[in-house]
N, C-alpha and C positions, 0 to 999 in steps of 0.2 A: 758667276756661278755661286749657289747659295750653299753658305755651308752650313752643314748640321752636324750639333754637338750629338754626340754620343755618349749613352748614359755610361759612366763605368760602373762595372761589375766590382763588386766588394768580396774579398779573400777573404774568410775568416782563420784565423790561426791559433790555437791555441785557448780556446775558451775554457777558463777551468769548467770542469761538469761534474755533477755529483750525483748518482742513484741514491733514492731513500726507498729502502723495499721491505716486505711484512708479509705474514700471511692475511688472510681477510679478517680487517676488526681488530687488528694487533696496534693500532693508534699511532699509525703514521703522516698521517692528517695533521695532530696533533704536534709532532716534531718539526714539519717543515715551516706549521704557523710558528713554531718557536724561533726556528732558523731564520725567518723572515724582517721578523720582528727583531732579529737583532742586527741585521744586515746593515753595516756600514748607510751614513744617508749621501754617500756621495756617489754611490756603485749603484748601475743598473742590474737586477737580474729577472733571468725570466723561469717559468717554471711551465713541464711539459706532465701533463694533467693524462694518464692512458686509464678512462673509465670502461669498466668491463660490460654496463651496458650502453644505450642508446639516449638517453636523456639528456643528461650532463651536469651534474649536483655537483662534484666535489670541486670545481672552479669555482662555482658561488659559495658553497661552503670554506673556502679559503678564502675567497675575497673581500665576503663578510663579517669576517673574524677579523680582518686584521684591524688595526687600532686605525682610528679616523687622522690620528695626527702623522702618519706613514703617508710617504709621498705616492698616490697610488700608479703615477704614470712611470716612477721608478720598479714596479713589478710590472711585470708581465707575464699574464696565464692565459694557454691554448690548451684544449681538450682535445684528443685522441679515444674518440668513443664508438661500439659496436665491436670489442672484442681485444683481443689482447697481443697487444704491437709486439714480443716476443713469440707471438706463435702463429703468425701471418706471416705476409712477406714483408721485405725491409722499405717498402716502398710508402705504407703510408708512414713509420719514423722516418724518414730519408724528409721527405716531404713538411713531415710537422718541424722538424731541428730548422729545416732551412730556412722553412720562413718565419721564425722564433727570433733566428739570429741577422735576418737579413731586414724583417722587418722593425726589430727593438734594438737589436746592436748591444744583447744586455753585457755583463763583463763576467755573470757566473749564470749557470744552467743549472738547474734541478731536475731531473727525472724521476717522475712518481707510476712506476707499473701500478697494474694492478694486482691486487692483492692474490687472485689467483695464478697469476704469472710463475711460470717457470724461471729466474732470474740468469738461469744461464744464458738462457736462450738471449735475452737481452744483450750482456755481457759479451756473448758470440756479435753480435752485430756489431757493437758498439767499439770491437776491437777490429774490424775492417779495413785494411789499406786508408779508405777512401774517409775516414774519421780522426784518424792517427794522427792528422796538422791542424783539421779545426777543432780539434778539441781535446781538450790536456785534463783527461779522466783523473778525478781526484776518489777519495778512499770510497769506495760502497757502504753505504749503510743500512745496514737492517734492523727493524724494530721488532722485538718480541716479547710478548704477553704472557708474565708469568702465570695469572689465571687460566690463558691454553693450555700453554705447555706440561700442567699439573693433570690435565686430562691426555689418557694413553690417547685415546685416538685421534690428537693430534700432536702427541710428543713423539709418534710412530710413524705419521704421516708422510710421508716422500715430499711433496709439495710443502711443509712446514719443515722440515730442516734442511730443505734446498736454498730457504732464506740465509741459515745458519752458516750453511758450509759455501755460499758465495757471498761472505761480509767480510769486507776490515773492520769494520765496525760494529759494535753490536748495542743496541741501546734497549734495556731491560724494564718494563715499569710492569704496573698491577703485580710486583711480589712482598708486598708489606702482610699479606695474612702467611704467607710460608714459613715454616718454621726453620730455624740453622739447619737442621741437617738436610731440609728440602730444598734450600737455597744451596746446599754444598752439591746437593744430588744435581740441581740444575746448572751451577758450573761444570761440574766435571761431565755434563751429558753435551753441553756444548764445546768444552775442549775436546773429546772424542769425534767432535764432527769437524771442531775446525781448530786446531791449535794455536792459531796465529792472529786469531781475530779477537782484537781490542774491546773488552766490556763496559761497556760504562752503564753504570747502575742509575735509574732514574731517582736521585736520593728526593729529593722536593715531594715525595708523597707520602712520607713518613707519617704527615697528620690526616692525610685525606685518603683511605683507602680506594684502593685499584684508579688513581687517578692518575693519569699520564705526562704530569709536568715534567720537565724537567726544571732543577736552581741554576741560577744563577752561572755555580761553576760547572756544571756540567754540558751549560751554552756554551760557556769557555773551550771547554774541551773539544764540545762537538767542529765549534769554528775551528780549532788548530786542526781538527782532523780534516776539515772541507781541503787547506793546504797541502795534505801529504797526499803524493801518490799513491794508487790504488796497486798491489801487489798481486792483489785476482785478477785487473784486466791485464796489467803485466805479463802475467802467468799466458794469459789467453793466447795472447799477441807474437809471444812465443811461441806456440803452439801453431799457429796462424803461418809463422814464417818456419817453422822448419816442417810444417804439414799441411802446404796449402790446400791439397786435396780435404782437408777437413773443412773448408772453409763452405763447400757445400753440402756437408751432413747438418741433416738436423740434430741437436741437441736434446729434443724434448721428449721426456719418456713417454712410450706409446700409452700408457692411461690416463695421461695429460693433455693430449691431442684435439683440437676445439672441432666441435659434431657440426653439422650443413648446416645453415643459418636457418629456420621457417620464419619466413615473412606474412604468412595467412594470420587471420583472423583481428588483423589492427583496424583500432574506429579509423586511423588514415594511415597510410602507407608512403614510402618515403623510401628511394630507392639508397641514398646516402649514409653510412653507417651513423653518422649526428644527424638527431630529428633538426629539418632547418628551423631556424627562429619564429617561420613566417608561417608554419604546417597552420590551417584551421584546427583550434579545439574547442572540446576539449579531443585530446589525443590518449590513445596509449596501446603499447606493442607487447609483443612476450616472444619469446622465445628460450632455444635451451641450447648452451655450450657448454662444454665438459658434462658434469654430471652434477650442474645445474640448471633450475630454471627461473627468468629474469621476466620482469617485468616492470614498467614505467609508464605512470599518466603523466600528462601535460593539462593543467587546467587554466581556463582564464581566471584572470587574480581578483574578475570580481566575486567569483565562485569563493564563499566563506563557509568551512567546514567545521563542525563542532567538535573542539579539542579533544574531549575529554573521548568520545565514542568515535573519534579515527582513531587514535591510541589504542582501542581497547580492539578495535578491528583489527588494526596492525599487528597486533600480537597473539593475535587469534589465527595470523595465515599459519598454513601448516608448513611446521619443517622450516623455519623462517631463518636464513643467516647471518641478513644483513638487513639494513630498511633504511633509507635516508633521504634526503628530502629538506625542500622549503617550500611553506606552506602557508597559506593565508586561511587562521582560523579564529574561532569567538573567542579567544584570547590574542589575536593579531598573529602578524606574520613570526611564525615558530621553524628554525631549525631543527630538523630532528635527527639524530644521529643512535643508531642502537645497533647494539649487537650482543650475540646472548649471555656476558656478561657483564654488560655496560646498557642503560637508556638512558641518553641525554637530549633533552629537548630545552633552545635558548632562543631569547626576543631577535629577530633580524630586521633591518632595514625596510620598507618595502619593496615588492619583489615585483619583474613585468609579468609574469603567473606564476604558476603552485607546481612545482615538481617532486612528483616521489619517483623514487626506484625500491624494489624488493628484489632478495636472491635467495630464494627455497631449495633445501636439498633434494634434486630427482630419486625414482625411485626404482630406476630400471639397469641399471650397474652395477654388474655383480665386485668392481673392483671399488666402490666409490666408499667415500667416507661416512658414517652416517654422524653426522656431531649434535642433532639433538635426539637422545635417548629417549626424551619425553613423548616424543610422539613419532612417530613412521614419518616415513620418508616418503615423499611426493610423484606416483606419476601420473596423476593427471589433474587438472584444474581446469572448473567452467570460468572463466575468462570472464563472459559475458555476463555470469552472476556477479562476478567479483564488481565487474563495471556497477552493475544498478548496485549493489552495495554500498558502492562509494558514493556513488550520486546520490542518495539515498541521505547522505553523512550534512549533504549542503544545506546550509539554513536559508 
């Protein structure tokens, strides 16, 4: 009789895990490459990437940032893209953790929502019976941008101090033009929302205006915090076990609520919330969630697009929130990361093609935010102009 081994299934127990959350463009990107970067080199960790559209930038933009002498097989980054894993169901996170941990075995997890993300809503999941053994929730962290926050219509925002009011952590940069009494106004508008959550001030940009490092000590601190446990999921979990019936309300305020996907009008269609690798392009989709709207090309890398006048197009779209991207242009492959108070664009590696993503504010919600005053609000866009535009840009 022949016998057959059977594979065993691996339990995971206890994986420390860390949320790092922001509103859109508040430079959390920027923290977790700092976190990364200082990660023990003997610790595997992995990092769960949740892109609010369908392309999938911000894994290469972490990837390619990090320093060459970092062991790369020691990170590991999965993308969670076509909308926001706190306000779907728990099944594509269920899905992404498992095989994060089942596939890399890292020893710490990172959680990056998206930026629009209701962070409750998250939080509600992540405090579920069935996460309670594999994974030993450590402090929340959220990142915010004193250059937002200085403007009402996002210091008033629901969505922007829903970051505040679910943080242990709170890590502060772009406030070196604020004056004393506007940094005191901004303490005390963030103790009001959350009394209990730990500031750490991004001191390292004291010479570099609205630039998002963090020194040295303040990695220090970030890392002793990655150790403590988190008191908001605590809170949850409690809540969970004396109210289980809450375990199936949603959490997310009804003007938060993500709108029916449209699928029409993409150069190719792809029924998978991630464009696959293998789509023929050039590629690119749009669509509109919440009271935005998203769009993303995919081009082949031999397509070389002129620097200076994609820039100038990109910042021409109207209404524009976010814009990011890796690009093969007459200055070689450029990173581009912008948001409306920050453009940075830096050399990257070569790439297997050019991805941009854009996120415009729509223009048909009577409850939405409008955040560039400069120009009206978006509801409609020829698509197919925007395409020959771009094509238009190739040399």
């Amino acid at each position: 009789m022949m016998n057959v081994a059977l594979k065993k299934s691996t339990v995971f127990q206890n994986i420390p895990c860390t949320l790092v959350t922001g509103f859109l463009g508040a430079g959390k990107t920027t923290v977790i490459n700092q976190l990364l970067a200082s990660k023990p080199v003997d610790e595997r960790w992995a990092l769960l990437i949740n892109e609010f559209g369908r392309i999938g930038i911000d894994g290469s933009l972490l990837a390619s940032s990090q320093d060459e002498a970092i062991d790369k097989n020691s990170i590991a980054i999965r993308e969670v893209s076509g909308g926001c894993i706190c306000c779907t169901s728990q099944l594509p996170l269920q899905i992404a953790i498992s095989r994060l941990l089942s596939d890399h075995h890292p020893q710490r997890l990172i959680i990056e929502p998206t930026g629009l993300a209701h962070p409750r809503e998250l939080i509600h999941q992540l405090s579920a019976p069935h996460w309670q053994t594999a994974l030993q929730m450590q402090a929340v962290i959220a990142v915010l941008s004193g250059v937002q926050w200085q403007q009402d219509k996002y210091r008033t925002h629901d969505g922007f101090q829903a970051h505040v009011k679910d943080a242990d952590v709170l890590v502060i940069n772009r406030y070196t033009h604020l004056s004393d009494s506007d940094k005191q106004a901004l303490q005390a508008w963030v103790t009001k929302l959350n009394a209990q959550v730990h500031i750490i001030w991004a001191s390292a940009v004291q010479a570099v205006p609205n630039n998002d490092s963090l020194s040295t000590t303040d990695i220090t601190t970030l890392n002793n915090q990655l150790a403590t446990p988190s008191h908001i999921i605590a809170q949850q979990r409690t809540i969970n076990i004396n109210y289980p019936e809450k375990l199936s309300v949603g959490l997310r305020p009804p003007n938060t609520a993500l709108s029916p996907t449209s699928r029409s009008n993409y150069m190719q269609t792809n029924d998978d919330n991630m464009v696959s690798p293998d789509i023929e392009l050039p590629y690119r989709y749009h669509e509109k969630q919440q009271d935005m709207l998203l769009a993303g090309w995919r081009l082949p890398a031999h397509y070389v697009l002129h620097a200076d006048e994609l820039q100038e197009w990109l910042l021409k779209l109207p209404s524009w929130q976010r814009i990011k991207g890796v690009v093969h242009t007459s200055d070689g492959w450029l990173q581009i990361n912008f948001t409306p108070d920050s453009l940075t664009t830096s050399t990257v590696a070569s790439q297997l093609d050019s991805r941009l993503e854009v996120i415009l504010q729509a223009g048909d919600e009577s409850d939405q935010m409008d955040l560039d005053d400069a120009s009206p609000v978006t509801s409609a866009i020829d698509w197919e102009v925007r395409d020959r535009e771009l094509m238009a840009l190739v040399i």
